[in-house]
N, C-alpha and C positions, 0 to 999 in steps of 0.2 A: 504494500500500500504506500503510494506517493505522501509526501509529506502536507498535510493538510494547515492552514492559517485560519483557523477560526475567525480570529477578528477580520479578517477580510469580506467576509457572510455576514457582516451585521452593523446598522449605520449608528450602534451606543457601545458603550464601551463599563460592563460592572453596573452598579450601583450610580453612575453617570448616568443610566437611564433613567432612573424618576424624573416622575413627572415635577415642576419646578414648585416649591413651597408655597407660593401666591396663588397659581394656576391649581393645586391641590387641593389648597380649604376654599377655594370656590366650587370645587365638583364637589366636596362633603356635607355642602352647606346642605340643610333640606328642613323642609315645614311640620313632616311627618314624625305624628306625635307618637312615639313609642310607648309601650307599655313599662312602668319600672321592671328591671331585676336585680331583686335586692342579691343574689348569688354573683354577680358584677362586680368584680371588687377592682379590675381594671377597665377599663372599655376605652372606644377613640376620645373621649372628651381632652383627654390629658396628652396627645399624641405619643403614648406610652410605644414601647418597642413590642408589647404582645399582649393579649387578652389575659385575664387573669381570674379563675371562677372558683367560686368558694364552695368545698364537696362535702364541708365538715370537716368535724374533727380536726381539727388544726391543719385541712390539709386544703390545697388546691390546685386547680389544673393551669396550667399556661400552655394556651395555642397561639400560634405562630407562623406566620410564611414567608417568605421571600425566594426573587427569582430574577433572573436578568441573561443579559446577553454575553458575550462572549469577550473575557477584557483580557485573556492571554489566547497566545494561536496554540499550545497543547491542551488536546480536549482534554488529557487526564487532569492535568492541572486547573483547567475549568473547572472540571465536575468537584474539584478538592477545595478550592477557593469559592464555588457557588453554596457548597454544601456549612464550610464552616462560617461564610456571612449568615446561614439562615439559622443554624444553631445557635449563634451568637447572640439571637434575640431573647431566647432560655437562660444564657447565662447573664442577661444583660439586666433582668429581672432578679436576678441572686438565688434562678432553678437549677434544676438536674432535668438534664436531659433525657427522657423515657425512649422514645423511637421516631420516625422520622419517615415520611412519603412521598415519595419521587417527583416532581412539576418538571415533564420535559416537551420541548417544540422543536421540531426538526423537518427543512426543509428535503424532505426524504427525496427530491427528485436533484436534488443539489449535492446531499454528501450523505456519502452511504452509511448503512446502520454499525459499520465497524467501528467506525468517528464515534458514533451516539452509544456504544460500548463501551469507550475508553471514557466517555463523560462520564457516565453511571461508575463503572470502576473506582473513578475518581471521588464520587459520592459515597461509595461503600467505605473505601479509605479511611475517611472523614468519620464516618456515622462508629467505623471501629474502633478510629484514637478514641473516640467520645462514647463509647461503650453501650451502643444504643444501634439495634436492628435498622435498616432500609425494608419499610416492611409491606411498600408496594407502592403505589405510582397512578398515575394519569397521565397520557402521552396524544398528544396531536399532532397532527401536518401544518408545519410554519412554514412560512415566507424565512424565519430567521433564526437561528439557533436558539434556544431559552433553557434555559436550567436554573432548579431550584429544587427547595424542598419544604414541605410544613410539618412542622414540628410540635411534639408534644410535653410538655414536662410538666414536673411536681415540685411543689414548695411548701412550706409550710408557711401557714399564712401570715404569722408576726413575724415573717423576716423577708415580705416581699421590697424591694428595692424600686421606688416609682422613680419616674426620673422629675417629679415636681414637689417633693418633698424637703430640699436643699435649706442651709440656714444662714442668717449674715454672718460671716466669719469663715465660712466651712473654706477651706481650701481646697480646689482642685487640681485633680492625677490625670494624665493620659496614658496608658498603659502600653501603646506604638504611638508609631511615629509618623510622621505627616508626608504626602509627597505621592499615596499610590498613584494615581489620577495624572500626576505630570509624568511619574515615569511610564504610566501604560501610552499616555498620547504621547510619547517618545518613541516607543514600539509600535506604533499604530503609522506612523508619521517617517519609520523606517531609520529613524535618526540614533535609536538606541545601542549603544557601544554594547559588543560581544561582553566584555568582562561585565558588564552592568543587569546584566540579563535578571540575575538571579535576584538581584536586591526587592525587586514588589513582591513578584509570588513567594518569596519565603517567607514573609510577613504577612502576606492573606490568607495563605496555608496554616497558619497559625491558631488553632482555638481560642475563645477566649474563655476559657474554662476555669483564672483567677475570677471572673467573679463569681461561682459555687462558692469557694472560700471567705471573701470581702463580705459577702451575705451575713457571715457569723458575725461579725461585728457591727457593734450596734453604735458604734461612731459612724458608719460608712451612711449618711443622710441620703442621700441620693444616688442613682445611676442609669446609665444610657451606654448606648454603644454610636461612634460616631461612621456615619456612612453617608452616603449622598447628601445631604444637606450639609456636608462638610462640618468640622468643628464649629464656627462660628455659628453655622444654623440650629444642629444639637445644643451647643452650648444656650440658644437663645431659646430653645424649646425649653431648657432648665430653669433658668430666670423665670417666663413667661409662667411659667407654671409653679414657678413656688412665692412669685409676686417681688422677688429681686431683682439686684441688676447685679454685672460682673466684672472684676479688673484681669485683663489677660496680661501675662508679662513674657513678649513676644521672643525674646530669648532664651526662655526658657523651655518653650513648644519644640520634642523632640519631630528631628527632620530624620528621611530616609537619606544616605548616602547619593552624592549628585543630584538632588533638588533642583539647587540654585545654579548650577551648569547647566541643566536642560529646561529651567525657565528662561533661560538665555538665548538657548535656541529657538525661542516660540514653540515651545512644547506647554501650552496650558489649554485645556480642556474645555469644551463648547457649556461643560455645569458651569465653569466656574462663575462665566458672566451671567448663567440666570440665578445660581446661589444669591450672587451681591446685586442684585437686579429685586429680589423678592426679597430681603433681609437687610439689606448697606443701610438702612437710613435710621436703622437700629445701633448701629456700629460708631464710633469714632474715626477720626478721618484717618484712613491708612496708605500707606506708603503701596505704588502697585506691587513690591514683591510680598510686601503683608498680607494684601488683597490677593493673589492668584495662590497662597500657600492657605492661606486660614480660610477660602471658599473652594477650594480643590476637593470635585466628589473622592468620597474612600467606598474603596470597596473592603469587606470584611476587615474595616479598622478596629481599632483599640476601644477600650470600654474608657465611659468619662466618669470619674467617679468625685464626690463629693463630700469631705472630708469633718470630723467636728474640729476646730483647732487644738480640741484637749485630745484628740484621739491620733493625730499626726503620727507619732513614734511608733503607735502599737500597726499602724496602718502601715507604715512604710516596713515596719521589722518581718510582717504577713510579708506581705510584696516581695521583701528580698526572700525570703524562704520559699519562694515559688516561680524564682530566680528573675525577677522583675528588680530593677534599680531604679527606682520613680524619686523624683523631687515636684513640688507645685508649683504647677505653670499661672496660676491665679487663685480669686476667692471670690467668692460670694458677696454683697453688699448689699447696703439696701437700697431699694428701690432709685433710681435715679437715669438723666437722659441725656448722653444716650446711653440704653440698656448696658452693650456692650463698648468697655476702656481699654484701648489695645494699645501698652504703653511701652 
């Protein structure tokens, strides 16, 4: 079998394909009066990362999906990278991951079912670091490659992690590093250096399975996982929803290797200008490399977590024991405008 380019088959690139934050809560908007459910304990009100339903007994379900196109040209590596952004919504709530259901779209008259193999492969992978069955699927004929998965998990209910629960003072963690999104439209764009290949996908490949552990701690206020709406949009879904506002300390925000060399080469991503198109007017005035780095979509990014200032040490000592070296890139404040201070 000739070597296949994924991204070549598909006009979005990851988590670049959401739909833009503005254009979103306009299609959500609706008149339609639902009935309460008090077993609800998360729903979209809160732009949470998953549903979250209360079964008893201290215990609850979190469902979840996510799905997108194709943002490296190895379909295993797709299926590896689709599979742990959709997991990562489990862990981003402070779940355990139970099992997991295939979302796949394949242009079958374009690229044969051996390609659509090595995705799924690439999915099982994924579902095994994370200890949890591929326990069947739904498949269509697309115009465009798509892959995903919805996922299930359990929590117990005093230790769900909202991402609008945050407090004035809390310090914030990023758990990776910033940059996926310039370096895939490097590779997209054909511009990306042989040695550099490896630096996104081994960091998309990555579970984010520190937050099961961050869960136990009852300093960790808040949390989110940051992906197409890039940091500054997460970040603003955090404030927005716990009625703060935030200081970012722009040196501190860890970057992937060559970042700022292939922002140089017009490697920045078709999200980033609807990211600060839908969001910027929330934001502080920023320098353009601030602007194309801190609205850069991520695909299966790091988790945002949100810290008590008395809990900093016990948090960070977690972290490094799960080999994470995190320092805080900002905090919490209260309310003020603009929302977000990128200083």
């Amino acid at each position: 079998m000739s070597q296949v380019k994924l991204t070549q088959y598909s006009h979005g690139a990851g988590c670049g394909c959401k739909i833009s934050p503005a254009v979103l809560d306009d299609m959500l908007k609706s008149s339609l009066s639902l009935p309460p459910q008090p077993g609800l304990l998360v729903g979209n009100q809160s732009k949470d990362d998953a549903a979250v339903y209360d079964i008893g007994n201290n215990q609850a379900v979190i469902s979840t999906t996510d799905f997108f196109m194709p943002i490296v040209d190895d379909p295993t590596d797709f299926g590896q990278i689709a599979a742990c952004n959709a997991i990562s919504d489990i862990y981003a709530m402070g779940g355990k991951p139970l099992m997991a259901i295939a979302i796949l779209g394949w242009p079958i008259n374009k690229l044969s079912s051996e390609v659509a193999q090595k995705v799924l492969d690439g999915g099982r992978m994924i579902c095994a670091q994370a200890g949890i069955p591929l326990a069947g699927g739904h498949s269509i004929d697309a115009p465009e490659p798509i892959f995903g998965l919805a996922v299930t998990g359990l929590i117990d209910t005093d230790k769900v992690k909202r991402n609008n629960n945050a407090g004035a003072g809390d310090l914030l963690y990023l758990t990776k590093p910033l940059g996926v999104g310039i370096l895939s439209t490097a590779q997209k764009q054909g511009k990306l250096q042989e040695q550099h290949a490896d630096i996104a996908p081994d960091v998309m490949k990555t579970l984010n399975s520190p937050g099961l552990a961050f869960a136990e701690l009852a300093g960790v206020s808040a949390m989110t996982d940051v992906t197409g709406f890039a940091l500054l949009g997460h970040l603003l879904e955090m404030c927005q929803g716990s009625g703060l506002a935030a200081e970012l300390d722009f040196a501190k925000v860890p970057l992937l290797e060559q970042v700022e060399h292939y922002i140089e080469l017009g490697c920045i991503p078709g999200g980033c200008g609807r990211n600060f198109q839908s969001f910027g007017h929330n934001v502080s005035e920023l320098t353009p490399l601030q602007q194309t780095i801190l609205c850069d979509p991520q695909t299966s990014g790091g988790l945002l977590v949100a810290v008590k200032p008395e809990s900093w040490e016990a948090f960070e000592t977690l972290a490094q024991k799960l080999g994470l070296s995190l320092e805080p890139i900002g905090k919490m404040v209260p309310v003020q405008s603009p929302v977000i201070s990128v200083v």
